[in-house]
Every structure is written in C-alpha cells, then in structure tokens.
Steps between C-alpha positions, in 0.01 A plus 500: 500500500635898507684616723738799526888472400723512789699780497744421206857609433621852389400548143815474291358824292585844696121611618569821361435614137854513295544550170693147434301280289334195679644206590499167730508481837829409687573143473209420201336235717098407565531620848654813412296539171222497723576691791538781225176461438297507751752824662341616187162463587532676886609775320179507241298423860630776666448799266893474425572368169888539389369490094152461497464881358760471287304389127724686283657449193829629621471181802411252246815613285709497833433119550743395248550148426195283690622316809212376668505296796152391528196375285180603621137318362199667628168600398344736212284681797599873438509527890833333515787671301790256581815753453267763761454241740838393554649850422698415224635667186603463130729141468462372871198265406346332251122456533254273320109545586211274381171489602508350830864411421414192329789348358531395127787415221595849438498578873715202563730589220576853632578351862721256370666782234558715850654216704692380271612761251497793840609355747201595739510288839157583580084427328270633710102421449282762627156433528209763659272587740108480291648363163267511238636217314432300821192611548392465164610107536322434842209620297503291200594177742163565717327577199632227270505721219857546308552839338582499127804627340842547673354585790462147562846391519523787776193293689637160404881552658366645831175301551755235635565740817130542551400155491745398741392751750123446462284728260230505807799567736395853632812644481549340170644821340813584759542114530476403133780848398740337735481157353487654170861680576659194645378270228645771294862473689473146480469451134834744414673257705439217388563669131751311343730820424446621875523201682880437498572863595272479761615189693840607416389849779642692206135615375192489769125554400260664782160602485329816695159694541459882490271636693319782355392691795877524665687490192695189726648212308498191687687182453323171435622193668 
C-alpha cells in the first residue's frame, strides 16, 4: 500500500537553480535516482520549486545533450504534469503517459530504448487518485458492457486489477488503482529486456500514487 518515503539522501543536483545543463544524480543508482525525485516533489509540495517556472526556450536549449536518470509512466489526466510534480526540468526525465498508463508495444519499446540505450537506473509507474480510465473499467466490468474502439484495450489491460479486488468491493476504485500500478510494475519486470538489469540491482522498477489534494507522491509497496 502507500506510504511516505523515508527521508532519502541529499539530492546529488544542487537545490538551487544554476545555469549548468541537467544531469544525473551522484553515483547514477535506483536509490539515488529516486531520492532525486521525490526531493523533487517536497519542493513542488511546498510552494518551492527549483525549475518548475522556468518553461523557456532559453532552459530547454541549456539542457544540452539528454541525460536522464529516470523513466516515468503515468496517466493522460491533465491534473498530473509529471516534470511539475517532481520539479524537474529540460533532459532530467523522460516521461511516457497513456491513458491510465496502460502499457503496450510502443510503450515497452521506449522503456527498453531508455534503459538500455540511456542508461536510466530508474521506471517509475505513477498511477492516480479518481482515474478515469479506472473508473471507466469498474464500470464496464459491473455493467458487462465492453466499449468499442481503442478504448477497449485501455478497459481490457486494467480490468485485471479490478477483478481481483472485487467490482462490488466498495472501495473498488482506490483498491483496484493500486493493483492496477503494481500489476503495472510487475509486468516491466518480468520484461525480457528489463529483467536482467533488474535482478542484476543495476535497473529497479517502482510504482507510486499521487495524491491530488496534497500534491504528495507516495511509494507503493
């Protein structure tokens, strides 16, 4: 379930704004890849973002070449703008959204093409608080009825979660976007590109919720 990060190491990035172009934290590890992150996202929390006024042409010509250190898959929902939330700028972060950050081919492909061709330690799945893809897929599993079109790939690759938590369940929602994420986490592991780098501690895969009333990411474990 979430639960807050303990306090994590000093971010290897200075907390001020500089003008040196992005790059990875100290030591390029998961841990440290995401400590960055989440110092990141107590500075969105508190009102003090380091870069998260600074969409400019002249920053996005300062990043130079890309040097990422984390992948980020999350949701389409226009409430949750990955770089704000985590207070990052131009090259620190690469970011992939899909409707309720259902995974597919192309999806796969670009985590892979970051790992691998990168370097980036770190994929992080981000799901939601009152995701409409979820809801949208607790409703067609009460109701029976699949929704035509590419929307029902969306319901088909998260009904999974739903089912296993109960579609009656009345917390079904909350319950059903946490099983959703972790499913989520679980299938980029066990991705045959992924998998080696992960057992091997070089690469680690994590999932998190956001929660839309504190602006708080929270770890899923």
């Amino acid at each position: 379930m979430g639960s807050p990060l303990a306090p994590p190491p000093r971010p290897g990035r200075s907390s001020s704004a500089g003008s040196a172009p992005p790059g990875r934290p100290a030591g390029g590890t998961p841990r440290t890849a995401l400590a960055e992150l989440f110092a990141g996202n107590r500075r969105f929390v508190s009102g003090q973002p380091v870069h998260g006024h600074d969409v400019t042409a002249a920053a996005a010509s300062a990043s130079g070449d890309q040097q990422p250190y984390a992948v980020l898959l999350g949701c389409i929902d226009s409430r949750v703008p990955l770089e704000a939330i985590f207070d990052q700028t131009f090259g620190s972060i690469c970011v992939i959204r899909t409707g309720g950050h259902v995974l597919d081919r192309a999806v796969l492909g670009s985590i892979e093409y970051v790992v691998h061709q990168l370097g980036v330690p770190l994929v992080v799945v981000l799901g939601h608080e009152r995701c409409g893809a979820v809801a949208a897929t607790i409703e067609a599993v009460r109701s029976g009825e699949r929704p035509g079109g590419a929307l029902a790939h969306l319901v088909d690759q998260i009904a999974p979660a739903v089912t296993e938590v109960g579609a009656a369940d009345p917390r079904v929602q909350p319950l059903a976007i946490r099983r959703h994420v972790l499913r989520t986490v679980a299938a980029l592991r066990a991705d045959d590109l992924l998998a080696g780098p992960v057992a091997a501690g070089r690469v680690d895969v994590v999932g998190a919720l956001y929660d839309l009333a504190s602006g708080e990411v929270s770890l899923l474990r």
